[in-house]
C-alpha positions in Angstrom: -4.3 49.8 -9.3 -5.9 53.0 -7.6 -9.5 51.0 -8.1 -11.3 50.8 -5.0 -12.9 47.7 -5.2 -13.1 46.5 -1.2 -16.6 48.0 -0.7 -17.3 46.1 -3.9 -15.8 43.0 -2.5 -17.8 43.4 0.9 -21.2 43.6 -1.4 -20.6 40.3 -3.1 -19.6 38.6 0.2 -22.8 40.0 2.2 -24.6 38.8 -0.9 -23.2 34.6 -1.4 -23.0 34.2 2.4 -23.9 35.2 6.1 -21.0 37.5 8.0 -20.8 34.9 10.3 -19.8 32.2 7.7 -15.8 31.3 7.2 -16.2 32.1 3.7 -17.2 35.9 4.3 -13.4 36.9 4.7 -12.6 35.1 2.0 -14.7 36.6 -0.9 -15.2 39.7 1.2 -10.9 40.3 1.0 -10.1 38.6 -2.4 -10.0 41.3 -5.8 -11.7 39.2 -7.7 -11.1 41.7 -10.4 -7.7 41.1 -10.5 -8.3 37.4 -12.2 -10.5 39.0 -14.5 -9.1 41.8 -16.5 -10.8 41.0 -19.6 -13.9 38.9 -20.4 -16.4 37.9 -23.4 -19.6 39.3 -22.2 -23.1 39.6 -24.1 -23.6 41.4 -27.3 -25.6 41.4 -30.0 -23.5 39.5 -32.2 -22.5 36.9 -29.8 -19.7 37.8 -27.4 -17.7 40.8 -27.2 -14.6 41.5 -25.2 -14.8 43.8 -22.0 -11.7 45.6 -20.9 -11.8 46.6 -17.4 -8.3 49.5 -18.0 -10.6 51.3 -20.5 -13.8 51.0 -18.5 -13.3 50.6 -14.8 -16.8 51.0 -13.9 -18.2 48.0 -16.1 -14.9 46.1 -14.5 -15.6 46.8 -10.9 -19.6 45.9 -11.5 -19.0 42.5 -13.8 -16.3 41.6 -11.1 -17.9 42.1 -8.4 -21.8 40.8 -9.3 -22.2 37.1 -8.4 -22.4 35.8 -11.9 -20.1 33.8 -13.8 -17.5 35.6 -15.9 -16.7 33.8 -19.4 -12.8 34.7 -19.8 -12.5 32.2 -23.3 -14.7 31.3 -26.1 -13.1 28.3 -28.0 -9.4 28.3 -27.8 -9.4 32.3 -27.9 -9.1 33.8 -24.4 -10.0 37.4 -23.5 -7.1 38.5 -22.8 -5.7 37.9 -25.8 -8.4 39.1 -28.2 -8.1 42.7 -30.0 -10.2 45.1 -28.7 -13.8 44.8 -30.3 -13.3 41.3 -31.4 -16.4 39.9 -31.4 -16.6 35.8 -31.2 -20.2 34.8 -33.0 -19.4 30.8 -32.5 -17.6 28.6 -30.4 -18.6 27.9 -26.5 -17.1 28.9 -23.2 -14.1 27.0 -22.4 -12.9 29.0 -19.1 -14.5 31.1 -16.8 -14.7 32.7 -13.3 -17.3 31.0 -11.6 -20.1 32.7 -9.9 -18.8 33.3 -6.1 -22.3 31.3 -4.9 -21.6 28.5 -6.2 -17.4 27.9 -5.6 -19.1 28.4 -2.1 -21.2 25.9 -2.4 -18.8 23.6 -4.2 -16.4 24.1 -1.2 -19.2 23.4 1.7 -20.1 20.1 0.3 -16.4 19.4 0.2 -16.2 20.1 4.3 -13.5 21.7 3.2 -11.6 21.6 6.8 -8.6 23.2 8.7 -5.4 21.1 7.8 -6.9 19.6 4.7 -4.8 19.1 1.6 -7.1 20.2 -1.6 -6.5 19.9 -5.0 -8.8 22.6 -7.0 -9.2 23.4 -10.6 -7.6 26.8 -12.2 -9.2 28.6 -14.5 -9.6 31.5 -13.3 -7.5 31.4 -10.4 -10.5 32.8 -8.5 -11.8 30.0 -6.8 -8.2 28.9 -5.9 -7.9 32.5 -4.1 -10.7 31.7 -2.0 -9.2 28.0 -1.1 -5.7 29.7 -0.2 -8.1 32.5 1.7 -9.6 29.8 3.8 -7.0 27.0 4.2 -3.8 28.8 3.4 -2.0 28.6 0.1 0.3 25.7 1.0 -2.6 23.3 1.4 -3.7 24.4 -1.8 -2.8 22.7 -4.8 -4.2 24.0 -8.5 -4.3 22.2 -11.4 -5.9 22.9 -15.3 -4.8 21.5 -18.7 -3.9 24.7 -20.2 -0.5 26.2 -19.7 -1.7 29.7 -20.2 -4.6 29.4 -17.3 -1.8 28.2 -14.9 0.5 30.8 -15.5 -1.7 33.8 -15.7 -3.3 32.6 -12.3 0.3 32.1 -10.5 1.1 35.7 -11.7 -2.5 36.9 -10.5 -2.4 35.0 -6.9 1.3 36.1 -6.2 0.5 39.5 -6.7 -2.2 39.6 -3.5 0.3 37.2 -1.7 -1.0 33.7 -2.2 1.4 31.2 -3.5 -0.5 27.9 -3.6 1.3 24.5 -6.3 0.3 25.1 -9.3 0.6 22.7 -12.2 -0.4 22.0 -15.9 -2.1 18.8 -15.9 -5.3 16.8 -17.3 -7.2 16.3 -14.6 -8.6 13.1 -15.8 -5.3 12.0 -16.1 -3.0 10.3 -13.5 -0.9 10.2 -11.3 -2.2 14.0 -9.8 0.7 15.7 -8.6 0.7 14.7 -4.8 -2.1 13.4 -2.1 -5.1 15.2 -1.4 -7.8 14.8 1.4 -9.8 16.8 -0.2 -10.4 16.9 -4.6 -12.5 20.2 -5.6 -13.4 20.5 -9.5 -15.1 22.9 -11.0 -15.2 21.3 -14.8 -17.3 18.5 -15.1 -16.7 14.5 -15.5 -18.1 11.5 -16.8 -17.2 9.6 -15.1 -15.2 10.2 -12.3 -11.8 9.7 -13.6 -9.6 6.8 -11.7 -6.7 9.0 -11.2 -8.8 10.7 -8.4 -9.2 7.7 -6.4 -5.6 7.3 -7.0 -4.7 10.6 -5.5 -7.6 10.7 -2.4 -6.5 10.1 1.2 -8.0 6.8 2.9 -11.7 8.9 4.5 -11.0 12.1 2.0 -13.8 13.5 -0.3 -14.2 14.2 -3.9 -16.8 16.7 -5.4 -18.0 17.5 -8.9 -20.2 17.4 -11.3 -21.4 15.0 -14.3 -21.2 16.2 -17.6 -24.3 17.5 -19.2 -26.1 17.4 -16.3 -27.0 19.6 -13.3 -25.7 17.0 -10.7 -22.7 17.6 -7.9 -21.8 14.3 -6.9 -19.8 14.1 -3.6 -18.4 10.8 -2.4 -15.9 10.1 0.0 -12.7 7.2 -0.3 -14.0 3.7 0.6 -11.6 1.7 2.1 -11.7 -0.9 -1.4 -10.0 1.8 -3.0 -13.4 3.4 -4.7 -15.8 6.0 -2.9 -19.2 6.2 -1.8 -21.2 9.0 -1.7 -24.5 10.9 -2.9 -26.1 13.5 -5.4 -26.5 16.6 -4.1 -30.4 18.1 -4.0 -29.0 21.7 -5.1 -28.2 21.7 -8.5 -24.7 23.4 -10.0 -23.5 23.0 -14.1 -19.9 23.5 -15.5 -18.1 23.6 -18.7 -16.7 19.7 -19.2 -13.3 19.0 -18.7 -11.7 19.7 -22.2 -8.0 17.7 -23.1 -6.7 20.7 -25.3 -7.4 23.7 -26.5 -11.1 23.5 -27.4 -13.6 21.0 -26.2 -13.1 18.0 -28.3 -16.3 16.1 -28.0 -18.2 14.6 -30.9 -21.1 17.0 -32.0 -24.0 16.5 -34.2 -22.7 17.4 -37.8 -24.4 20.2 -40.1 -26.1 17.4 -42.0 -28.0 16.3 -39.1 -29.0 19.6 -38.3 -30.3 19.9 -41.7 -31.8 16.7 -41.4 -33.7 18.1 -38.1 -35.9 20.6 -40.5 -37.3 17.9 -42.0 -40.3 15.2 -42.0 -38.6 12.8 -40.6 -39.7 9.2 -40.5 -41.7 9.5 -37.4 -44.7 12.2 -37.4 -46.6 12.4 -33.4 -47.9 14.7 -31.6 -46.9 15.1 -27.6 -48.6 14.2 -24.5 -47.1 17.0 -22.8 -46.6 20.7 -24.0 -43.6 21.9 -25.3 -40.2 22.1 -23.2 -36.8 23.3 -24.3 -34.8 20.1 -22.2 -32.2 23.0 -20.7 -35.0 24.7 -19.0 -35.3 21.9 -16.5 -32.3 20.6 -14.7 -34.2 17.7 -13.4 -35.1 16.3 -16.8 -32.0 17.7 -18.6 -29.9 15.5 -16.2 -32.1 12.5 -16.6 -32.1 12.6 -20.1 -28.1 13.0 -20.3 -27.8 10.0 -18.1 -30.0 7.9 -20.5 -29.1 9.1 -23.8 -25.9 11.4 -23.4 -24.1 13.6 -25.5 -27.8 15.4 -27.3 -27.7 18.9 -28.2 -30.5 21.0 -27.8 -31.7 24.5 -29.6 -35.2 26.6 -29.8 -36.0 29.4 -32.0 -36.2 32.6 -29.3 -39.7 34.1 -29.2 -40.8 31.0 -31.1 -42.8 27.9 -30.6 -40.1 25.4 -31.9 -37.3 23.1 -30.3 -34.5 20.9 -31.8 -32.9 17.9 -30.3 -29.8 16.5 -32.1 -27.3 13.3 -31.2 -24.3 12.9 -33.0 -25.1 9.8 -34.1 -27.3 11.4 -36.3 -30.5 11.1 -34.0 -32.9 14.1 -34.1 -36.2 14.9 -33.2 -38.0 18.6 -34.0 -40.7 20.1 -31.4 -43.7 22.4 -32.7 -46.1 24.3 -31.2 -48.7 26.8 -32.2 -48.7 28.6 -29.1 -47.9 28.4 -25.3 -48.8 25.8 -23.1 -49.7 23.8 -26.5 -49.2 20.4 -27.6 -46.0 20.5 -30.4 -46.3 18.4 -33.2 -43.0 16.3 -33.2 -41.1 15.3 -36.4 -38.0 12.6 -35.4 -35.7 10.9 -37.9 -32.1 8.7 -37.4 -31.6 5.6 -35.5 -33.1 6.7 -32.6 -36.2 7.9 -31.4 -34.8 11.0 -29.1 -38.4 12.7 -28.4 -39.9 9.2 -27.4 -37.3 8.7 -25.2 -37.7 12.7 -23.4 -41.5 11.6 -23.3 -40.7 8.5 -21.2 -38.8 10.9 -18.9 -41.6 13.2 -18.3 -44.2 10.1 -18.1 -41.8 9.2 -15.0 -42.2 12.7 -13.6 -46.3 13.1 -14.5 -46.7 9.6 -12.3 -44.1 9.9 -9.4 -44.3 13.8 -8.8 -40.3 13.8 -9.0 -36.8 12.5 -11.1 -34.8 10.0 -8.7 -31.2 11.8 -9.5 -31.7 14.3 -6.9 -30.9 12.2 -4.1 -29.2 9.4 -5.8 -27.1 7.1 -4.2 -23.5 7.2 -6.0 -21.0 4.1 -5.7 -17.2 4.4 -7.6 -15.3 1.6 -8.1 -11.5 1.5 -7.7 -11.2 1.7 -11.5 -14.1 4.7 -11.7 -16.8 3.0 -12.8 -19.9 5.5 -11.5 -22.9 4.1 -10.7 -26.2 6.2 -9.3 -29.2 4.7 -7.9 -32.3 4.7 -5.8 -34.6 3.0 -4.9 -35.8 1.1 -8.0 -33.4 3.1 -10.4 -30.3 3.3 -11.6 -27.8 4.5 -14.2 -24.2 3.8 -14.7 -21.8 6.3 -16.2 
């Protein structure tokens, strides 16, 4: 394409990883600008399509920076979009994951020579540095959208890297073949059977739980399920979506409404004001005991909002930094109280026990984490 991006390339690898590591060929050789010719980044408005043929320069440095690259919004992917389409709603559904962290994915998968390894598409990025380190035909890749798959084929054949590819639901069995190794870059809850179905006696799974911060890793047990552990470094993805849009229930308008409110529940906190995504360690406790809450703030205000799609809500107010919020909650459920609990747990023990957690799978996929006293099943 006449761009010369290997100096780029070179950058980005000195930057995830030492030269000495196996994985500074791999990102140091792969064009990752190749995968993404078009992206939704920041505007404004919302989200605005880059072009990398009409701006090479903003291609090479949005490529090559060690940042995620958001390639859809809803079921509209960049490189479909009209120039100048801005998309105002609707949340990433595919991406290019930031280089550090398919890294760091990889390593806690001891991703080895000879392994078989089943990865997810999207981009077709992260498969490229698989088929980089193990050779494409170990390699297989997988994501539920047809388009995804077939871009990515089109993209890795053109630098020479032919791994399987397939259209499939990840959750979903059977996989298409045996794996010693299973790789995802969406998010589960909770780890779907099929994977146990499709891992080697002794191979390892990695991922991470939905809504949470957390990359479980967990290795086949001879009884069919896997043991394993929660990682102490921290990694989030977009959830595993079954169609073209993330299907999930959400809290409804009315609810949202609602949030504005009194309420029937008027306190004030112990603790001053936090917006839940802020901290990974609470935000993945939190999902664990009450999943599936939303979460907004007002920007440059003193205000939060917690919703549940069960019609749950609790609203945050402060009059100034580091201040005590006054917190109106309404629905079945008292969602604050149950945050506050959280954060008692963290004021008296000094940490959250997920970091750390023991993690147990049963043939079936039933997820369980624990430690010490605690525990929490999926």
């Amino acid at each position: 394409m006449g761009m010369d991006w290997r100096a780029s390339a070179r950058r980005l690898a000195d930057e995830v990883v030492r030269p000495e590591s196996r994985w500074w060929k791999p990102i140091a050789s792969t064009p990752r600008h190749l995968f993404v010719p078009r992206w939704w980044e920041r505007s404004a408005g919302g989200r605005v399509v880059g072009d990398g043929a009409a701006d090479p320069g903003a291609w090479l440095a949005t490529a090559y920076a060690n940042d995620t690259v958001v390639t859809r919004i809803g079921p509209l992917h960049a490189d479909h979009a009209d120039p100048g389409t801005v998309a105002s709603r609707g949340i990433p559904t595919s991406s290019a994951t930031l280089p550090e962290l398919v890294v760091t994915m990889y390593r806690h998968a001891m991703l080895a020579d000879g392994c078989a390894t089943l990865v997810t598409t999207g981009s077709g990025y992260g498969t490229a540095l698989a088929c980089a380190r193990l050779g494409s035909e170990l390699v297989t890749s997988v994501d539920v959208d047809p388009y995804l798959v077939k871009a990515a084929a089109a993209r890795l054949d053109a630098i020479g890297l032919r791994p399987r590819t397939a259209v499939h639901d990840l959750t979903l069995a059977p996989l298409p073949g045996l794996y010693d190794r299973i790789v995802s870059t969406v998010s589960v809850r909770p780890v779907p059977a099929a994977w146990l179905e499709a891992l080697r006696p002794g191979g390892r799974l990695v991922t991470t739980i939905t809504g949470t911060g957390l990359i479980l890793a967990a290795d086949k047990a001879p009884d069919g399920g896997a043991r394993g552990h929660i990682a102490y470094d921290g990694a989030s993805f977009m959830a595993a979506r079954h169609g073209d849009d993330h299907d999930g229930p959400a809290p409804s308008d009315a609810v949202w409404e609602a949030a504005d409110g009194d309420g029937e529940s008027v306190t004030t906190s112990r603790y001053p004001l936090l917006y839940v995504p802020d901290s990974w360690a609470v935000r993945s406790m939190l999902e664990l005991q009450a999943p599936g809450i939303e979460h907004r703030r007002r920007r440059g205000g003193h205000s939060v909002w917690m919703a549940h799609p069960d019609g749950s809500w609790a609203r945050a107010q402060a009059a100034g930094s580091g201040m005590t919020p006054t917190v109106h909650q309404g629905g079945p459920r008292r969602l604050w109280d149950v945050l506050e609990a959280i954060r008692d747990r963290l004021n008296t023990a000094g940490e959250l026990p997920v970091y750390g957690a023991r993690v147990t799978i049963t043939p079936d996929g039933e997820t369980t984490l624990s430690r010490g006293r605690w525990s929490a099943v999926l």
